[in-house]
N, C-alpha and C positions, 0 to 999 in steps of 0.2 A: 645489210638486213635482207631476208629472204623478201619473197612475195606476200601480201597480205591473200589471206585466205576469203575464199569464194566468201564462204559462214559470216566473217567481218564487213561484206559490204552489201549494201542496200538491195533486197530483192525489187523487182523490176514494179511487181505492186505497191511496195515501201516508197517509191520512187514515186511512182502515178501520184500514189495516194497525198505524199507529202506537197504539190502542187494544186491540191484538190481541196476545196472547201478552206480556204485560207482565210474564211471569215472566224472563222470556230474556233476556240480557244483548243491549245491542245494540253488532258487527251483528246481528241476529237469524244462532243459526247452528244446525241441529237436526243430531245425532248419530244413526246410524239404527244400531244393534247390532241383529245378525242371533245367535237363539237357535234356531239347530235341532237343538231338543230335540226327541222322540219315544219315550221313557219312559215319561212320567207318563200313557199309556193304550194298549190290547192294537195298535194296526196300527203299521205302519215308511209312513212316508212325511211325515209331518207336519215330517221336520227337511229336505223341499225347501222349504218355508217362503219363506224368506227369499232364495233364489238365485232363485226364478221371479219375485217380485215387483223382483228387480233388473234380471235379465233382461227383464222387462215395462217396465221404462223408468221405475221409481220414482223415482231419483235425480237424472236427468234433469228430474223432473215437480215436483220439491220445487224446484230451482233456478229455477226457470221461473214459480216462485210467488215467489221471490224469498229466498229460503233460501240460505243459506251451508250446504255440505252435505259432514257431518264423516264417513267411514263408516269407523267402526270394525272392519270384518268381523266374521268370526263367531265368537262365544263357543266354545272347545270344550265339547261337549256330549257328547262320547263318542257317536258312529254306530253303530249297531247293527254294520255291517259289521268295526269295530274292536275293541268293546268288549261284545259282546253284550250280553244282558240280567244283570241283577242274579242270576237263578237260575244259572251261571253259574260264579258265585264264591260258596265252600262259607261259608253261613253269613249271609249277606249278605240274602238273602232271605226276606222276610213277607208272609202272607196280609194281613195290614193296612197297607202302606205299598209296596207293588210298586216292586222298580228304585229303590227309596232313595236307595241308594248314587251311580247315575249322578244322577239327578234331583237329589240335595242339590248335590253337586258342581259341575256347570251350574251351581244356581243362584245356589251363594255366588260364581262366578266373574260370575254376572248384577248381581249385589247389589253386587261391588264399582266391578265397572265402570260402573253406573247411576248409583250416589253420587258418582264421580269426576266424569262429567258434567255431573251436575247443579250439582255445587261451582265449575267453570269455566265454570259460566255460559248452556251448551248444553240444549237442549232433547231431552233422549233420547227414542228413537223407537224401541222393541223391537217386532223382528220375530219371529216365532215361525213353528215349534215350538209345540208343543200348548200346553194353558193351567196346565200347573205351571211354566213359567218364570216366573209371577206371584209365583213363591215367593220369586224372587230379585230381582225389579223391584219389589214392592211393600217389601219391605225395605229395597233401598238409596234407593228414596224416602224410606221413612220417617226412615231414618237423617237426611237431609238435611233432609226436612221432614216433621216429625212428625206437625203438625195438616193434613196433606191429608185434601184431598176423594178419594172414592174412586168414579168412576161405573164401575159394572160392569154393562156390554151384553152379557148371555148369556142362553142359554136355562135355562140351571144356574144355582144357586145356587152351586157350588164352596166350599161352606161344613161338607165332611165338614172330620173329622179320623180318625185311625186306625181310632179307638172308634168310630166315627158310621157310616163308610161302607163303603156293601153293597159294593163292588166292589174292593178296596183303591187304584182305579186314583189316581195322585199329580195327575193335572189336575184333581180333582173336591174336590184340600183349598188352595189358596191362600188361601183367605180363612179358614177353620178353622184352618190352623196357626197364624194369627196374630192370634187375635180375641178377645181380653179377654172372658172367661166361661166359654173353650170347652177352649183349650191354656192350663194356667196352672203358675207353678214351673220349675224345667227339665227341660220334659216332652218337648221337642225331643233333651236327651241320650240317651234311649233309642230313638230313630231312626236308625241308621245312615244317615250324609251329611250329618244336620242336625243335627247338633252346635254346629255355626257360628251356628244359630238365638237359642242361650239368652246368656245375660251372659256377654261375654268383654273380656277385657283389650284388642282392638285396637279391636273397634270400641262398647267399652259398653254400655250396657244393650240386654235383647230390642227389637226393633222389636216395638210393639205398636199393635192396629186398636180402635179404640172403634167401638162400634155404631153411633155418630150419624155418624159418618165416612163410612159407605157406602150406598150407594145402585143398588138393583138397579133394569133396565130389562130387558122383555122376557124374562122369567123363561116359562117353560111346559112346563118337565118336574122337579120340585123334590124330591128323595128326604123320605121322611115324618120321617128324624131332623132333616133341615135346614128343613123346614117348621114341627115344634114350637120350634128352634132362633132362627127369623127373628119369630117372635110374642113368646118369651121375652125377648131382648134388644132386641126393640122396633126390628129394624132395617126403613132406608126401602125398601118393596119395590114397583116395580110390575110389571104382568104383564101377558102379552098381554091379558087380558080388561078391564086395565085400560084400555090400550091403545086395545081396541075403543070401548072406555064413552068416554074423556075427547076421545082421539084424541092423536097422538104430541106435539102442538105443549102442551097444556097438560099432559101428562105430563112432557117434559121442562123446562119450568115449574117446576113443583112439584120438581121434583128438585134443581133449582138453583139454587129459594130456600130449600130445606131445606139443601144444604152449604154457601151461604153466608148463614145468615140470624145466626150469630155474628161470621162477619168476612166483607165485601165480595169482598174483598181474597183471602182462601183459593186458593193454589193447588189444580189440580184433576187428577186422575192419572184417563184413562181407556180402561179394558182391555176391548178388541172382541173379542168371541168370534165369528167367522164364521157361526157357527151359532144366531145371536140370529136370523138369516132366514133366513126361507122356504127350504128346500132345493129351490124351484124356482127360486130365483134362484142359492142357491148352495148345489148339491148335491155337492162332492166334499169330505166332511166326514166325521169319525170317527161325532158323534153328533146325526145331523140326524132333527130333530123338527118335524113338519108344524103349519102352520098360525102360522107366525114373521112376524117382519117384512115390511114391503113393500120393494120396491126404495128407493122414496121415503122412505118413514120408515127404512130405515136409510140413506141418505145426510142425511135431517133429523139423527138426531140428532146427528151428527158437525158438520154444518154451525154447529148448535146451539150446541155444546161451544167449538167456536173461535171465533162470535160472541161469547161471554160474558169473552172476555178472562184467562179465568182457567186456562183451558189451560195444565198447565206441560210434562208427561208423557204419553206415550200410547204403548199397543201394541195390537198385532192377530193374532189366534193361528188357531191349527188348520184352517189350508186343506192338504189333503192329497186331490192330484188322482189317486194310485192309484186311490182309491176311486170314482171316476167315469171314464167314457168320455176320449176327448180334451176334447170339445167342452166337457164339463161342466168338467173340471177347469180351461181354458182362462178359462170363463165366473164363476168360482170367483176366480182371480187377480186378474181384470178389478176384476171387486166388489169384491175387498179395494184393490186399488190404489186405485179409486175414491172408495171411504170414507179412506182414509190420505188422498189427495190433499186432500177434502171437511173432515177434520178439519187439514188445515193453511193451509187460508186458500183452499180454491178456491170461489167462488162461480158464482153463475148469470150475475151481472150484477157 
């Protein structure tokens, strides 16, 4: 028999791609759920979110990567304009949990539709809305897969809980409300809206985060309760200084032979806080802290995340362009679209 023809065997992207995202049923088909939420901290604009990055030609840009592309629209989240704030509605409202009520709500609506996706096979792709909709995306992963990996690219730790944190704002506790040491009991029933959090009949026991499960990157403004917090529980943290010291390619290394050094295999859920950079690259953010990311290193680590194959989950939060000029907020989008794209298979070469 002659040679098999070039035509016949696998192009070199066929190749990459078929090692890539081996969590997702094939065809490969990722689900993009739009959370614009803007609750869980003090400006209104973070729930354009999701409409400017569709608008910018995201869905388009996932197909074109070769994605089957599911778009579930957008969670209700309650709009300010609808629903105002939690102070509002008599009783509803604490100095230690801000907007509860809206913020729980979104997110058990976050949590169920997450888990569905995930169950059929789909790769969800949460667009945000500030970073308490982790509340409700890290749940319904968890529910579905319990031993994830958890990469969190922020400049926050997001590791309050009611008790913990100075601001009560609800984007600053995702990963506290759900972190073995921190929330324990049913300590979520006395939260207005997160009720849905502790053991219930439909969907079973609390989702719950072990320490060795998460993995911070680019951390550089850390409240001092969540900094004795992250020592205590021995969670894996690196920081900008680490950053500087190792440089981004062996920092994210290390992070991802730490979540998969018990199983290869470990799916990997990873939630991009826009404001893990430089607010020169991208300033129209609630809580932009100088001296972040590079352009490069935050398209590395995305690119990173997707080479490892382990990729199951991912979202990307709090761009909210009020807060900048045109240009900035414009430049803002671009970058989040860019990393989304980066984190789903787009390479250089």
């Amino acid at each position: 028999m002659g040679n098999v023809s070039d035509q016949m065997l696998p192009t070199e992207d066929e190749r990459r791609g078929s090692a890539m995202f081996r969590h997702t049923a094939r065809p490969k088909t990722v689900s993009v759920i739009g959370a614009p939420m803007t609750h869980g901290q003090p400006y209104f604009g973070t729930d354009t979110g999701p409409g400017l990055l569709r608008r910018a030609g995201l869905l388009s840009d996932l197909t074109s990567l070769g994605w089957r592309v599911n778009d579930v629209g957008d969670i209700d989240c309650v709009s300010p304009a609808e629903g105002g704030r939690d102070s509002d509605h008599a009783g509803a409202e604490t100095d230690a949990a801000r907007n509860s009520l809206h913020v729980g709500g979104g997110c058990e609506r976050i949590a169920n539709t997450v888990e569905g996706e995930i169950w059929a096979g789909r790769f969800p792709l949460i667009v945000g809305g500030d970073h308490s909709i982790a509340i409700g995306s890290l749940a319904g992963i968890l529910r579905a897969r319990p031993d994830s990996g958890i990469l969190w690219v922020d400049a926050h730790a997001d590791l309050n809980t009611p008790e913990m944190s100075e601001s009560g704002n609800m984007h600053g506790m995702p990963i506290g409300l759900l972190m073995e040491g921190l929330m324990e009991g049913d300590c979520c029933a006395s939260i207005p809206g997160l009720e849905w959090l502790d053991d219930d009949d439909a969907h079973g026991p609390r989702p719950r985060l072990k320490p060795s499960q998460v993995v911070y990157v680019g951390l550089r403004d850390v409240d001092r309760a969540e900094r004795a917090a992250i020592s205590d529980l021995g969670i894996r943290a690196y920081t900008m200084y680490d950053i500087d010291h190792y440089g981004i390619g062996s920092v994210m290394d290390r992070a991802l032979q730490h979540l998969l050094a018990e199983d290869p295999d470990r799916p990997i859920h990873l939630s991009y806080d826009i404001d893990a950079v430089d607010p020169i690259h991208a300033p129209a953010t609630g809580t932009a802290v100088r001296g972040g990311l590079t352009y490069r290193e935050a398209h590395f680590i995305a690119e990173f995340a997707a080479n490892s194959g382990n990729l199951a989950s991912a979202e990307i939060v709090e761009m909210n362009p009020t807060l900048s000029d045109g240009e900035g907020g414009e430049e803002t989008v671009d970058l989040a679209k860019g990393i989304v794209t980066s984190l789903m298979g787009k390479s250089i070469i």
